[in-house]
Backbone bond lengths (Angstrom), bond angles and torsions (degrees), N, CA, C in turn:
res aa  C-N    CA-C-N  psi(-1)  N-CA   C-N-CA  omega(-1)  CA-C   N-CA-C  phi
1 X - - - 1.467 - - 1.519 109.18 -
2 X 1.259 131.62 126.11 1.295 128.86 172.36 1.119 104.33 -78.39
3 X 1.338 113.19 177.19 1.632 147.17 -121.64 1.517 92.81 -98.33
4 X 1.769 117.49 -53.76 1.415 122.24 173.80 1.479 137.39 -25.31
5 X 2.162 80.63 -67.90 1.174 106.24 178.88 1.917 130.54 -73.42
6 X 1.563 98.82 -20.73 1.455 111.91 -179.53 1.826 101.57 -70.78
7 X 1.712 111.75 -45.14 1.400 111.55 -160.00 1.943 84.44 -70.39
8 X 1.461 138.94 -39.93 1.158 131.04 -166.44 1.800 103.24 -65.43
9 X 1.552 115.35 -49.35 1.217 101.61 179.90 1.887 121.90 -72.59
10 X 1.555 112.98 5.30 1.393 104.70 -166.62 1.482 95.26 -107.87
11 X 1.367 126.92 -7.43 1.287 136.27 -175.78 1.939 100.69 -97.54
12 X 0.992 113.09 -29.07 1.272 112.56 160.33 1.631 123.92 -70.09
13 X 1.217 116.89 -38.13 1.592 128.11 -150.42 1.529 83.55 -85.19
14 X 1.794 110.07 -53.42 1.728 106.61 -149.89 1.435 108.70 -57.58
15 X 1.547 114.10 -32.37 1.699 126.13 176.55 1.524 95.18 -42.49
16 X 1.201 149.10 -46.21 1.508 129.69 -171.17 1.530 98.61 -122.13
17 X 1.269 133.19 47.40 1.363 120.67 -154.53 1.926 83.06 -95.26
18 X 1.611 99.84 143.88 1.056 124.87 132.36 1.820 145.06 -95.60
19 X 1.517 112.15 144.88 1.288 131.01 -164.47 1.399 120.64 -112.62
20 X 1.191 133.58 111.72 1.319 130.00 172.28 1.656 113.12 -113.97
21 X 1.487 99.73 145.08 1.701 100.52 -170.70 1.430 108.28 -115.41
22 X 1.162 125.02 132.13 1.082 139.88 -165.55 1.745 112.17 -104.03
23 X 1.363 105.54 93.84 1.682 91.69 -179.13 2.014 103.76 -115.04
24 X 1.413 102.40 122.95 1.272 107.49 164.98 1.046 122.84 -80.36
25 X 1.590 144.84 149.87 1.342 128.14 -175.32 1.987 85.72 -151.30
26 X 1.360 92.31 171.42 1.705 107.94 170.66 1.695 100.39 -177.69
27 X 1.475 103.45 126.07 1.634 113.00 -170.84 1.270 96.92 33.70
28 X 1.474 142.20 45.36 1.964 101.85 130.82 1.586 109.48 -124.35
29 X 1.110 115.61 74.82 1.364 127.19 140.92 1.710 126.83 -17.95
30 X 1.388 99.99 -37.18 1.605 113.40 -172.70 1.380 112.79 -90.37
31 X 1.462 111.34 -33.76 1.640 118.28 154.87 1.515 111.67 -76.32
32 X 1.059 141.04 -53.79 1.382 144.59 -129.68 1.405 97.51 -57.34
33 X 1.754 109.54 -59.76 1.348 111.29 169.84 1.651 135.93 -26.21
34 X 1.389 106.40 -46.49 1.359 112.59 -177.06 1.737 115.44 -74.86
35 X 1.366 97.95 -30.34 1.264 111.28 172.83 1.919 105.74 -59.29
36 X 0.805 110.50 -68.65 1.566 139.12 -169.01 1.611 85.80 -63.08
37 X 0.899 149.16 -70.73 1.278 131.51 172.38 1.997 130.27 -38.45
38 X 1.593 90.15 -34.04 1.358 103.23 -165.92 1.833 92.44 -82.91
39 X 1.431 121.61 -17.73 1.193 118.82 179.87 1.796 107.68 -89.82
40 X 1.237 128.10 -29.51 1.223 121.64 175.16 1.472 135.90 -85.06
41 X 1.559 93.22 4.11 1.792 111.95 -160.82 1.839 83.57 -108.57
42 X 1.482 118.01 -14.20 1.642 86.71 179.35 1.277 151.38 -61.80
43 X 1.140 123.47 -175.45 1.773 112.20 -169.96 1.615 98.07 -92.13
44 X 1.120 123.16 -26.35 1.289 124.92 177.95 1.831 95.53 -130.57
45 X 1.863 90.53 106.17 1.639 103.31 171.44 1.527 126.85 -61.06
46 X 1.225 136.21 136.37 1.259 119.66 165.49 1.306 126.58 -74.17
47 X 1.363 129.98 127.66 1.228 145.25 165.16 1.808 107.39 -19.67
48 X 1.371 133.54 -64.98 1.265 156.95 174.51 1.626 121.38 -124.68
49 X 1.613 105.87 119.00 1.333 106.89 -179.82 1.721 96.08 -107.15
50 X 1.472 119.49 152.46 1.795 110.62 -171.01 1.826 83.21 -136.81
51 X 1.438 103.15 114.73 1.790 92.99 155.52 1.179 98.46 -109.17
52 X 1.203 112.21 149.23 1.938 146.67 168.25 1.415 105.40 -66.68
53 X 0.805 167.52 125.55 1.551 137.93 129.06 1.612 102.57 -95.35
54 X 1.693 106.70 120.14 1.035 112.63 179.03 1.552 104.09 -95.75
55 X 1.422 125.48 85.19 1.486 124.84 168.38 1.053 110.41 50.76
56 X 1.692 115.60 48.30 1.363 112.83 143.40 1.343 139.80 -55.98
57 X 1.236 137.23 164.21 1.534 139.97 -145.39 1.782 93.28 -149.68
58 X 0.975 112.70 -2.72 1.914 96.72 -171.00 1.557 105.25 -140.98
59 X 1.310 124.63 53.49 0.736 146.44 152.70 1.510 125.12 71.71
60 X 1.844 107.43 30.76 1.312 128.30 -172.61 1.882 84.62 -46.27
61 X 1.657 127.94 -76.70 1.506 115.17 -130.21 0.859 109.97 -104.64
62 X 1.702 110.77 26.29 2.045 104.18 134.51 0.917 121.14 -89.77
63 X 1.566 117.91 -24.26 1.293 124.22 169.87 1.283 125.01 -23.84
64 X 1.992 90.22 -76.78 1.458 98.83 176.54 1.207 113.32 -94.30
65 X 1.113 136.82 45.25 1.659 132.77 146.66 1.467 110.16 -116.94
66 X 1.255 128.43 1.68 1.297 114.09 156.29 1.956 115.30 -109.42
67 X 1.739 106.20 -16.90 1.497 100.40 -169.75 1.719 94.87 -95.77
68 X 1.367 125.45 -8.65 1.059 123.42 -175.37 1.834 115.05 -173.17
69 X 1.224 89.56 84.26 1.835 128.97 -173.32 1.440 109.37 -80.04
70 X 1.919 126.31 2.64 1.394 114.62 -174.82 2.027 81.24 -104.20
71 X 1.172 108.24 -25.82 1.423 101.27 -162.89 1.822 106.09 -61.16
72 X 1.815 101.91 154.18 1.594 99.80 161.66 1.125 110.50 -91.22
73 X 1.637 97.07 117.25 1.953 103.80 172.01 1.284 97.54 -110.69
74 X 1.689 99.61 136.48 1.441 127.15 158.41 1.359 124.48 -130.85
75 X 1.404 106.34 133.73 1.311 114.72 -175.61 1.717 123.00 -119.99
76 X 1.661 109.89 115.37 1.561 115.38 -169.81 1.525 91.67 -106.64
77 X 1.494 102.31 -178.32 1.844 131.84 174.32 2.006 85.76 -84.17
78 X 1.494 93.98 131.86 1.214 101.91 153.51 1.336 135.59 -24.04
79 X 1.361 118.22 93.86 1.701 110.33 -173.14 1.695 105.20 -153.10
80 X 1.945 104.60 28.93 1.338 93.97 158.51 1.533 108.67 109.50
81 X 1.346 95.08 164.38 2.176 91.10 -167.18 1.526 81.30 -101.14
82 X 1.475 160.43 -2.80 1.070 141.29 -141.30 1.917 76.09 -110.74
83 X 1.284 95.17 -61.72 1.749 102.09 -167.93 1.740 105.15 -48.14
84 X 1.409 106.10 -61.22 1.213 98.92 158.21 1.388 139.92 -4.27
85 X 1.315 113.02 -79.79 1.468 128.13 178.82 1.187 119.71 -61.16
86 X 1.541 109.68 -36.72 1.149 112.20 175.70 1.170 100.66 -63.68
87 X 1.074 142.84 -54.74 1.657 143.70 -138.27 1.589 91.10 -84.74
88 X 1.386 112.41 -21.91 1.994 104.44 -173.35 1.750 87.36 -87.22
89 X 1.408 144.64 -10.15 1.254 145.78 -174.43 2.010 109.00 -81.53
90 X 1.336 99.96 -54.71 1.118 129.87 171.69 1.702 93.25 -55.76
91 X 1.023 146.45 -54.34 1.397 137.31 -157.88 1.997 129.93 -109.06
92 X 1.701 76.11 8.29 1.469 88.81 175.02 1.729 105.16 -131.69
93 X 1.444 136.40 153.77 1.136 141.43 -171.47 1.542 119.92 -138.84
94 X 1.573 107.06 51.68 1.476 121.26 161.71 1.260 114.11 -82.93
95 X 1.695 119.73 156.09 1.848 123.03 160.88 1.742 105.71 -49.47
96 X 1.302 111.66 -33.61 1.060 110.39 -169.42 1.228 126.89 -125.44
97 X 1.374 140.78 150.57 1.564 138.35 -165.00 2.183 91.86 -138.26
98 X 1.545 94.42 143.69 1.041 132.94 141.73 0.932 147.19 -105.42
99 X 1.616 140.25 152.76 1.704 129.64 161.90 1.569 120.25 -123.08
100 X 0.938 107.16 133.43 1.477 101.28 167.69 1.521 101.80 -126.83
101 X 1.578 104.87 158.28 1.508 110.32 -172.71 1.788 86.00 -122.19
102 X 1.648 83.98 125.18 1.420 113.40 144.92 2.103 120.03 29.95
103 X 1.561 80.17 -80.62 1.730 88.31 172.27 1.378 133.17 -118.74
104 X 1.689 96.05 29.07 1.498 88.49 170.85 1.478 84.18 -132.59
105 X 1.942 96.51 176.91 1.221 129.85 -138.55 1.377 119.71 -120.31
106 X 1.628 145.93 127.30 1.240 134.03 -143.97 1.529 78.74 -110.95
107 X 1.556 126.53 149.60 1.650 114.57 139.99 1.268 106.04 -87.30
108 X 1.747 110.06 179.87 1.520 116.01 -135.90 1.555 95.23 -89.14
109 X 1.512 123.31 10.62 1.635 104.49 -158.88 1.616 90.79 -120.04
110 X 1.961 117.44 -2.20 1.204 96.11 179.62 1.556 155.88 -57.11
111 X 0.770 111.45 -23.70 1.704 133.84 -179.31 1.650 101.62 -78.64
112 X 1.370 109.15 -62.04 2.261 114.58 169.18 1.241 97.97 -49.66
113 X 1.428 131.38 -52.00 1.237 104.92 -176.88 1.366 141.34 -73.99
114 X 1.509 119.40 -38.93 1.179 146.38 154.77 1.674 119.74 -28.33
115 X 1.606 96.67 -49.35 1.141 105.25 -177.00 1.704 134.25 -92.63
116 X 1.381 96.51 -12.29 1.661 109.86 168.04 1.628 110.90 -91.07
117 X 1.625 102.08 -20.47 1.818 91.55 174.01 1.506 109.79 -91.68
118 X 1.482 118.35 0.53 1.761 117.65 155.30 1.594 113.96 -78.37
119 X 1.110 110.92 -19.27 1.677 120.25 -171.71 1.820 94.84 -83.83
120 X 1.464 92.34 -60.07 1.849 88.90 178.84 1.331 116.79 -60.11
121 X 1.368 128.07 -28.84 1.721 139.20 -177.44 1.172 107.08 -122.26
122 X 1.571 103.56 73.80 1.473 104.90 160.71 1.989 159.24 -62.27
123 X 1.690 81.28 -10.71 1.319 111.34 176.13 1.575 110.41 -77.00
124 X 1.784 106.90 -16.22 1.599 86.64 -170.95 1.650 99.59 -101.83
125 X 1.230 126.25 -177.97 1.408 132.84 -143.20 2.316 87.79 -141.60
126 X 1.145 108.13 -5.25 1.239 108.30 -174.89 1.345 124.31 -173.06
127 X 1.463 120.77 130.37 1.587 105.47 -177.04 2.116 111.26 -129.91
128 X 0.965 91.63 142.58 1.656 96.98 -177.20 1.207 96.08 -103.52
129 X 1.775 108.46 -178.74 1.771 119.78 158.78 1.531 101.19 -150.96
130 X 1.776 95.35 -169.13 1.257 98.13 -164.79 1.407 95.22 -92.40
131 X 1.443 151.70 -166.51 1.397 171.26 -36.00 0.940 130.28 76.27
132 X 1.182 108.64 139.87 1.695 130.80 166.32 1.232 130.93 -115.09
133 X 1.537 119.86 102.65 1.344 113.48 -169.61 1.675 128.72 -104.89
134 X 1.324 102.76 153.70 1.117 120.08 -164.65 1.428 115.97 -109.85
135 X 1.166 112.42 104.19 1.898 113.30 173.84 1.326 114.88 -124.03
136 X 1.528 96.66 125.45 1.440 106.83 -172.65 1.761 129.04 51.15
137 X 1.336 90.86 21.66 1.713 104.49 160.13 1.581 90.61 107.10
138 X 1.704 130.67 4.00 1.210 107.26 -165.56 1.515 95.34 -128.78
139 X 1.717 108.55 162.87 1.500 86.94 -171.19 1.943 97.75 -98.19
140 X 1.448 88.50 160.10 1.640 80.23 178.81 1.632 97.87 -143.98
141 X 1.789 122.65 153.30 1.185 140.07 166.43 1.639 119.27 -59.43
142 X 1.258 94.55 126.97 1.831 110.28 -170.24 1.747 96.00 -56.18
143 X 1.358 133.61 157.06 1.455 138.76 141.25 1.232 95.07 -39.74
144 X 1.499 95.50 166.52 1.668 107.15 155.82 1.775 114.02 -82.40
145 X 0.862 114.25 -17.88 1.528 129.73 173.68 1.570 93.93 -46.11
146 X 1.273 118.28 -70.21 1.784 139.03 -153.21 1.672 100.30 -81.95
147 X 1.309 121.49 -11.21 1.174 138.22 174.78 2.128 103.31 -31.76
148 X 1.172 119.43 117.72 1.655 121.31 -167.02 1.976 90.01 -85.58
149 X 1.333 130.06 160.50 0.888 133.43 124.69 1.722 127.80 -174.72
150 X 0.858 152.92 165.56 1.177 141.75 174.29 1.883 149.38 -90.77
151 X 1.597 107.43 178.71 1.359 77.07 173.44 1.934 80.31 128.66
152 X 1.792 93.98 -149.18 1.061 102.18 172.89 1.568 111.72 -93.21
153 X 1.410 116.63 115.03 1.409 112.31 -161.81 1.423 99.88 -108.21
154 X 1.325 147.81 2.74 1.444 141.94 -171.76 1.276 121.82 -48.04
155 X 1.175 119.81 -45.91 1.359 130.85 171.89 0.987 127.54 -64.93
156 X 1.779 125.23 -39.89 1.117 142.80 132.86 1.373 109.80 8.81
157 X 1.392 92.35 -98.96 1.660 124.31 174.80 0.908 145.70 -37.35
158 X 1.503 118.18 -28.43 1.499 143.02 142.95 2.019 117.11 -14.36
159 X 1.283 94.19 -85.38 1.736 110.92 157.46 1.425 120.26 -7.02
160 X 1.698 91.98 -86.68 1.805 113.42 175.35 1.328 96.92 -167.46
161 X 1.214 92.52 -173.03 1.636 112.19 -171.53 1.034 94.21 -89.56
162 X 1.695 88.71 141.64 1.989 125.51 -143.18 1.657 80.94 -119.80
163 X 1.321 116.75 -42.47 1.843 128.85 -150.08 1.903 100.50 -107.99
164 X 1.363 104.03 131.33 1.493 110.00 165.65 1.112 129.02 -96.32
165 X 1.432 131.02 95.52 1.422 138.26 -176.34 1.989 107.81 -14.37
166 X 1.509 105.79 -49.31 1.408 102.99 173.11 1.655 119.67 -76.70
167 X 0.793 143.38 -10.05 1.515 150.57 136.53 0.980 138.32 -69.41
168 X 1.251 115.19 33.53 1.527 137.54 172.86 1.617 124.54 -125.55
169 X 1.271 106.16 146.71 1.427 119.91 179.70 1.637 108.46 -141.80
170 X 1.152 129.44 123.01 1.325 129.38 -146.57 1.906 108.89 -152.06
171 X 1.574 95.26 138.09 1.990 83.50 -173.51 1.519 96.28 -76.61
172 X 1.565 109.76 139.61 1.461 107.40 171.52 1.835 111.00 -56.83
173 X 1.166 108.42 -35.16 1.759 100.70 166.95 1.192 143.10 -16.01
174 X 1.730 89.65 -64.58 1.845 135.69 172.34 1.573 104.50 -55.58
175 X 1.775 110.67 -55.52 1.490 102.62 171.81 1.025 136.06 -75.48
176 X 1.384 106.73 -8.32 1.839 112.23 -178.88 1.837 85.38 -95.35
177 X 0.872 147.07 -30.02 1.667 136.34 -174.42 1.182 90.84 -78.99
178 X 1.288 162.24 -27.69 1.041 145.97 172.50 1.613 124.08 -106.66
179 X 1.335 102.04 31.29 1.130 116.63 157.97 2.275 116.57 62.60
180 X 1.374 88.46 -2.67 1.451 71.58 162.69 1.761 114.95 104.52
181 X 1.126 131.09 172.75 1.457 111.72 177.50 1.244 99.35 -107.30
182 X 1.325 107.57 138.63 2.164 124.38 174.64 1.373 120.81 -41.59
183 X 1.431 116.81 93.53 1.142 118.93 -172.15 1.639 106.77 -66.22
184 X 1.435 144.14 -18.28 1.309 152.86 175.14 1.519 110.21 -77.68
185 X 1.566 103.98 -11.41 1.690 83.07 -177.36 1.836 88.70 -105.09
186 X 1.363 114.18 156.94 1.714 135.83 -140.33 2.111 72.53 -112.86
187 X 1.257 115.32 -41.93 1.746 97.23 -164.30 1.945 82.76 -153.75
188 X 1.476 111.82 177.67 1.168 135.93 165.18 1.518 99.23 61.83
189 X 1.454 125.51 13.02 1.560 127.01 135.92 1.259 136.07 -0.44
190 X 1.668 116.33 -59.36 0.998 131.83 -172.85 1.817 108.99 -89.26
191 X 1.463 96.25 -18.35 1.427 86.94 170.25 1.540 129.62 -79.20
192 X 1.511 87.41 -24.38 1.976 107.78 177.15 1.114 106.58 -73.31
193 X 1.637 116.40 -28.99 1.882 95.59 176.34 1.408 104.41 -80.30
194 X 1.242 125.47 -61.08 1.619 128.17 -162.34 1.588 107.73 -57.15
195 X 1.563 126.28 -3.21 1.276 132.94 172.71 1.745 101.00 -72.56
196 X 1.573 115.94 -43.11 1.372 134.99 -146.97 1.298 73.20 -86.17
197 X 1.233 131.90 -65.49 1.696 136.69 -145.68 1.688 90.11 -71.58
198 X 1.154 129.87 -48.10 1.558 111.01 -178.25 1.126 127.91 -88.02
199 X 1.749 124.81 6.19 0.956 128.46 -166.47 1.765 89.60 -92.84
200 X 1.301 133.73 -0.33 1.379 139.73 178.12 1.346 135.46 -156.84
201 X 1.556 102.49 3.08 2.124 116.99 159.43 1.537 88.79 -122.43
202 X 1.561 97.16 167.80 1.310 127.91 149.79 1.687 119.78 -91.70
203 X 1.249 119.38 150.42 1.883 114.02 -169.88 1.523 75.66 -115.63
204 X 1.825 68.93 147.02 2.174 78.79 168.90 1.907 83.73 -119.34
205 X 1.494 103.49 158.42 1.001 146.90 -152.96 1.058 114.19 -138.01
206 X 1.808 102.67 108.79 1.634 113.58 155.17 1.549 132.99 -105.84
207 X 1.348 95.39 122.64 1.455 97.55 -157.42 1.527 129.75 -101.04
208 X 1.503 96.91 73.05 1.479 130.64 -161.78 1.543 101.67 -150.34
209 X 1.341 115.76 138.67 1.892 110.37 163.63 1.416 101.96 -75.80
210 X 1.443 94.98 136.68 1.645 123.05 174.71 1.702 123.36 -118.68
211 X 1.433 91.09 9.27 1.438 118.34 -169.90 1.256 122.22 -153.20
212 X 1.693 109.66 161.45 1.602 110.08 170.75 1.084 87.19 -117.39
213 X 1.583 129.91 143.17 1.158 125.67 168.11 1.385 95.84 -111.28
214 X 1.507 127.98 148.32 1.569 132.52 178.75 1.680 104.99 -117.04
215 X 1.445 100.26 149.55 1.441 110.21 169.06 1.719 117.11 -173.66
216 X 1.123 107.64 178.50 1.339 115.52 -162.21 1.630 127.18 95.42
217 X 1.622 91.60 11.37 1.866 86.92 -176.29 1.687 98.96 -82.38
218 X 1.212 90.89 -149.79 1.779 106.97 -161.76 2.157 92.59 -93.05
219 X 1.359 90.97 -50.90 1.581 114.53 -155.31 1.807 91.66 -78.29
220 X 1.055 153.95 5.02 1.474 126.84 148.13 1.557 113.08 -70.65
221 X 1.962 86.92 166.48 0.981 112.08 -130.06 1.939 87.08 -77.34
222 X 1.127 98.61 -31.89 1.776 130.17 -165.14 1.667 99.60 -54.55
223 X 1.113 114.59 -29.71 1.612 129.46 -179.84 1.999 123.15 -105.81
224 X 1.275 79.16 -20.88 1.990 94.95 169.68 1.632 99.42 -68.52
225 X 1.257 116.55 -44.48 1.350 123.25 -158.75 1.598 128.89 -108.64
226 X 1.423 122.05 107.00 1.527 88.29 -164.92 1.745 113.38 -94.61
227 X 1.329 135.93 170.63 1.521 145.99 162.14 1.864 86.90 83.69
228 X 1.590 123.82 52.33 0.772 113.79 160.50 2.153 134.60 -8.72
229 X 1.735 88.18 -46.29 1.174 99.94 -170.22 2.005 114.16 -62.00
230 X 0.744 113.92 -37.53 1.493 125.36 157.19 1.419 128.30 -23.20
231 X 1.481 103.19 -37.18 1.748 113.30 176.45 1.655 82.13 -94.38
232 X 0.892 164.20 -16.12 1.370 145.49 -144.31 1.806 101.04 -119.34
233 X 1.879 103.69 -34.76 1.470 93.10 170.82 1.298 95.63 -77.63
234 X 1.085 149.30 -60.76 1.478 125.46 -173.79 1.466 132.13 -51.38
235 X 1.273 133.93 -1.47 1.019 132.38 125.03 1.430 147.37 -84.55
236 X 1.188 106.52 1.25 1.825 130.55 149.96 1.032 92.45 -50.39
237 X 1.351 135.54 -53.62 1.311 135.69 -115.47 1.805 107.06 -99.92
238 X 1.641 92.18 -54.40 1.271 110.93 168.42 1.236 123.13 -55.96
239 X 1.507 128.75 -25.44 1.474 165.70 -171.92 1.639 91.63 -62.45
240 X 1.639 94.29 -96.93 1.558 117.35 179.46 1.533 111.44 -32.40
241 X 1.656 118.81 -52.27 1.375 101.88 171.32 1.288 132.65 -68.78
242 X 1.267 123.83 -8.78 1.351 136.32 -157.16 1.470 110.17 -84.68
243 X 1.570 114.31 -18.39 1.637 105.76 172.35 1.044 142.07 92.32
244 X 1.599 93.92 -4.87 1.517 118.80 -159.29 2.165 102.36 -94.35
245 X 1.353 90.43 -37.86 1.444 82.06 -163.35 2.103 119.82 -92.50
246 X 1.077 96.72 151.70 1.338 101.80 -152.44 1.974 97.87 -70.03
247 X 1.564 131.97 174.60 0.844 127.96 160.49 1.717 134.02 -13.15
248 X 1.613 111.46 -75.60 1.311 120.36 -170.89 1.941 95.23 -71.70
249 X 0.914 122.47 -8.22 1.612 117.00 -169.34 1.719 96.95 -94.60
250 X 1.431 102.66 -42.70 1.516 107.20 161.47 1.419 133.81 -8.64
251 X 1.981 93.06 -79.90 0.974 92.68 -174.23 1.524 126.91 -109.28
252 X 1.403 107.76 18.58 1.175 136.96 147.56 1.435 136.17 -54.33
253 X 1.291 124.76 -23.65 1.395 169.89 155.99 1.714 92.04 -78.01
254 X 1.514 115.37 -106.04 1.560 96.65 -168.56 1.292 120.14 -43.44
255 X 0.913 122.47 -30.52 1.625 118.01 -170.85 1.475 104.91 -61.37
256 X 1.501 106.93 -32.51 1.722 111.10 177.09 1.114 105.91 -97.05
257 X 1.149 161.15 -4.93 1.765 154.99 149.68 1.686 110.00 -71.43
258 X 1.505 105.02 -13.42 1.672 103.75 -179.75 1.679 105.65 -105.26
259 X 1.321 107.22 -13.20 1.701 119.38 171.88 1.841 115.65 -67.49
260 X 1.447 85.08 -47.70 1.865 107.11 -167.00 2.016 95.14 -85.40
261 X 1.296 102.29 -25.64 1.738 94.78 -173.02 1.316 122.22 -97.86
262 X 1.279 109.42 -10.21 1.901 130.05 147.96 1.276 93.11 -61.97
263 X 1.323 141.91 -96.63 1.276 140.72 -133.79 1.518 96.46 -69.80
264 X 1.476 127.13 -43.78 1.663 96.02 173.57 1.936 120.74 -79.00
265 X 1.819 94.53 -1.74 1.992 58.49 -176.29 1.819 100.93 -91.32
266 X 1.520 108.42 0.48 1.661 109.03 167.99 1.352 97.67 -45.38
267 X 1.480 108.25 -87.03 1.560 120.93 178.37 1.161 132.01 -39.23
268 X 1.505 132.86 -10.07 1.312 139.16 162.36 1.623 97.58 -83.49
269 X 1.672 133.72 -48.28 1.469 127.85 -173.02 1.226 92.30 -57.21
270 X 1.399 122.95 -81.53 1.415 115.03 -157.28 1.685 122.72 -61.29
271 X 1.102 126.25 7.97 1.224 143.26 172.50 1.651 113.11 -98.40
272 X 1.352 117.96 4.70 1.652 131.89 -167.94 1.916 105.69 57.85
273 X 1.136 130.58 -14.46 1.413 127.92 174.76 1.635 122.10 -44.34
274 X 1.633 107.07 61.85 1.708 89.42 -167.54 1.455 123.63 -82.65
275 X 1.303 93.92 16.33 1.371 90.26 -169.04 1.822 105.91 -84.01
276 X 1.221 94.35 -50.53 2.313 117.28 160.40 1.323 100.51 -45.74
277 X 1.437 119.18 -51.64 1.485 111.30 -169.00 1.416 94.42 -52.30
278 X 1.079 118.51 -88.57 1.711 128.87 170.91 1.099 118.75 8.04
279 X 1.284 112.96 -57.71 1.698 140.72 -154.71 1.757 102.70 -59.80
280 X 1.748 82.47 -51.83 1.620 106.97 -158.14 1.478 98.41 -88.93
281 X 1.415 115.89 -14.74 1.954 112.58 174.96 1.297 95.11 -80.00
282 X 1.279 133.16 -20.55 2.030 126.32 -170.32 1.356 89.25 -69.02
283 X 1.409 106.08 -74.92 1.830 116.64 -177.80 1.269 101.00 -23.78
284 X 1.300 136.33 -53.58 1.581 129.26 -150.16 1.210 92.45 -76.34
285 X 1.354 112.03 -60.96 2.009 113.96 175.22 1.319 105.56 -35.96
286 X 1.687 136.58 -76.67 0.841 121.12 -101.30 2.091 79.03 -109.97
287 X 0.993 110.32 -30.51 1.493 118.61 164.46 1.456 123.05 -50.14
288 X 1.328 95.18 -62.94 1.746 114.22 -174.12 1.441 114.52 -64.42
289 X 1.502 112.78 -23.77 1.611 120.50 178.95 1.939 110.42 -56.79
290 X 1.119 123.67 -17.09 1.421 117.56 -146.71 1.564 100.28 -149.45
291 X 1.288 115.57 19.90 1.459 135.02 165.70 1.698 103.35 -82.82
């Protein structure tokens, strides 16, 4: 579809657009609520709310089938927040999809707001915001690293994840053309899609918190896993082969899979891991040759 005709049909659609929010959860029962509250108290309701329960054990889906009986609850075998989401994507049928995770927190104007600056900016295909985070009950200031903003963010993104799965509003279109979030990668998911999504839209950006984001528990994903960077060269990886991205994105991409694959095959040598060391000296070869 060209460029004309998409901005004519998205300026039509957003005037009645519907939104569905997608929250995955697994054992937090003790958040879920606040979440699930922070989604039903908005100023602009969503059309469809979808919780996941990925093989919870503590009593997430009585929870929400007796404290909140309009929502679609589904419940699979443990197989991950990526499968998850997908499966809350797969089971709801709005223009538009959201996510919220589990234990963080929407304020009440997110969805009205989100959704009248896609109506006013019709050219963009997706909009984020800024955040407020919360560790260990206290609030604390983002790095400049984690710094939110918009536009053309590719480069951005490269690093780490620039975009918060819960600060997003997205055309289901956009997510079915891009195929969805990587059910094979175990964490840094959200960085492999929003890599895909900027390597070919621009994000529009509201630059206000529209969220609480929470952290510091036991159960993220960021602490299950160690050398984060590992899920991220493998989606470099998948990236670079994929064909999609033009010259300067190229080598923008290797230049960052040969940054992140030095520093782990250091850390795999001096750790006795020679087999990773190895792994991560091919990458350097086989990357670094064509820079």
């Amino acid at each position: 579809m060209n460029s004309v005709v998409r901005l004519s049909l998205s300026r039509l659609k957003t005037v009645h657009a519907t939104v569905a929010v997608i929250i995955p959860t697994y054992n937090r029962v003790a958040t879920l609520g606040r979440a699930l509250k922070s989604v039903f108290t908005q100023s602009r309701q969503a059309d469809e709310v979808c919780v996941v329960d990925d093989g919870s054990t503590d009593g997430t889906e009585e929870f929400v089938k007796d404290q909140y009986p309009d929502t679609i609850y589904i419940k699979q075998e443990n197989s991950g927040v990526s499968s998850a989401r997908n499966k809350g994507v797969a089971a709801t049928t709005t223009q538009y999809l959201s996510f919220l995770d589990s234990d963080d927190e929407w304020l009440p104007k997110k969805l009205e707001t989100q959704l009248s600056a896609l109506q006013a900016e019709p050219n963009f295909r997706v909009v984020h915001s800024d955040e407020i985070w919360i560790r260990n009950g206290k609030r604390v200031n983002q790095m400049d690293k984690h710094r939110k903003t918009g536009g053309e963010l590719f480069a951005r993104c490269l690093p780490l994840c620039v975009i918060s799965p819960s600060a997003v509003v997205l055309e289901r279109l956009l997510f079915d053309e891009l195929g969805g979030f990587d059910e094979l990668l175990p964490a840094c998911e959200d960085y492999d899609l929003w890599l895909r999504l900027c390597s070919r839209e621009q994000v529009l950006f509201i630059d206000s918190p529209l969220l609480k984001k929470y952290g510091g528990h036991e159960d993220q994903l960021s602490r299950q896993y160690w050398g984060m960077d590992r899920f991220r060269v493998q989606s470099l990886i998948k990236l670079l082969n994929s064909g999609v991205l033009n010259n300067e994105q190229d080598q923008l991409a290797r230049a960052t899979l040969l940054e992140k694959a030095k520093i782990l095959q250091n850390g795999a040598a001096k750790r006795g891991k020679t087999e990773s060391a190895e792994y991560y000296e091919q990458l350097i070869v086989v990357y670094g040759s064509v820079v």
